[in-house]
C-alpha positions in Angstrom: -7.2 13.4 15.6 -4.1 10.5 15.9 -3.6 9.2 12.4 -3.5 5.6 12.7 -0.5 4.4 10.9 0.2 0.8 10.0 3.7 -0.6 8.9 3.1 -2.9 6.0 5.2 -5.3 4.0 4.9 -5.0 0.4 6.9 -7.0 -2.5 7.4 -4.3 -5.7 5.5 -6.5 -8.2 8.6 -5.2 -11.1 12.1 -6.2 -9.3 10.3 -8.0 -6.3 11.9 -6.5 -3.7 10.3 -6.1 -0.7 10.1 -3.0 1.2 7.6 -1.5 4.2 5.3 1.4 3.9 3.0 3.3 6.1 -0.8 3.0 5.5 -3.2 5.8 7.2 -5.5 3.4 8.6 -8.1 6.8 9.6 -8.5 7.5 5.5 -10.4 4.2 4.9 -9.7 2.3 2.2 -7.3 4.0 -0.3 -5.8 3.8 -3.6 -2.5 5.3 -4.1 0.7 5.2 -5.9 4.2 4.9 -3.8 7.3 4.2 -5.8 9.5 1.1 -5.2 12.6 2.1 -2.9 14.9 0.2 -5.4 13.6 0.2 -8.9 11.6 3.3 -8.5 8.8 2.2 -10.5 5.2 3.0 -9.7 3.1 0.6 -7.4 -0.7 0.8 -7.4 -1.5 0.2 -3.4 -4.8 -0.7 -2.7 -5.7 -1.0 1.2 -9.0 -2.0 2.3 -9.7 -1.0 6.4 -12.5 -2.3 8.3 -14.7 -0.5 10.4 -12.3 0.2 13.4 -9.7 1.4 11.1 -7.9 -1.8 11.3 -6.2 -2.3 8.1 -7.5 -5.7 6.8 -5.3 -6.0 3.4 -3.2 -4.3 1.1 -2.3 -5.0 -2.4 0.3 -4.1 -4.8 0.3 -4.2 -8.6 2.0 -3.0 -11.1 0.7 0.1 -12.9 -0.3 -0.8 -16.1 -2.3 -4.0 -14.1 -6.2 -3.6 -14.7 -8.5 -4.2 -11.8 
């Protein structure tokens, strides 16, 4: 099986730099940590995909945000 990888955009919600990350859209939605590629902190990444796989949003918080 292809994965189904998705280039996203995605502003680190500590420093606010913006940076791009890869989403495996064939894993459904997801809920993963990926550090920032300047502050190194941890960002919460929450990607919701549709039925087709098609990556519909992603979101990222900071890791002490609650839901």
């Amino acid at each position: 099986m292809l994965e189904m990888l998705e280039v996203c955009d995605v502003t680190c919600p500590y420093c606010s730099a913006r940076f791009q990350v890869r989403v495996d859209c064939s894993a459904g939605a997801d809920d993963y940590y990926e550090d920032c590629e300047k502050c190194c902190s941890p960002i919460r990444l929450t990607t919701v995909v549709d039925d087709d796989n098609k990556l519909i949003s992603i979101d990222a918080r900071r890791e002490d945000e609650s839901d």
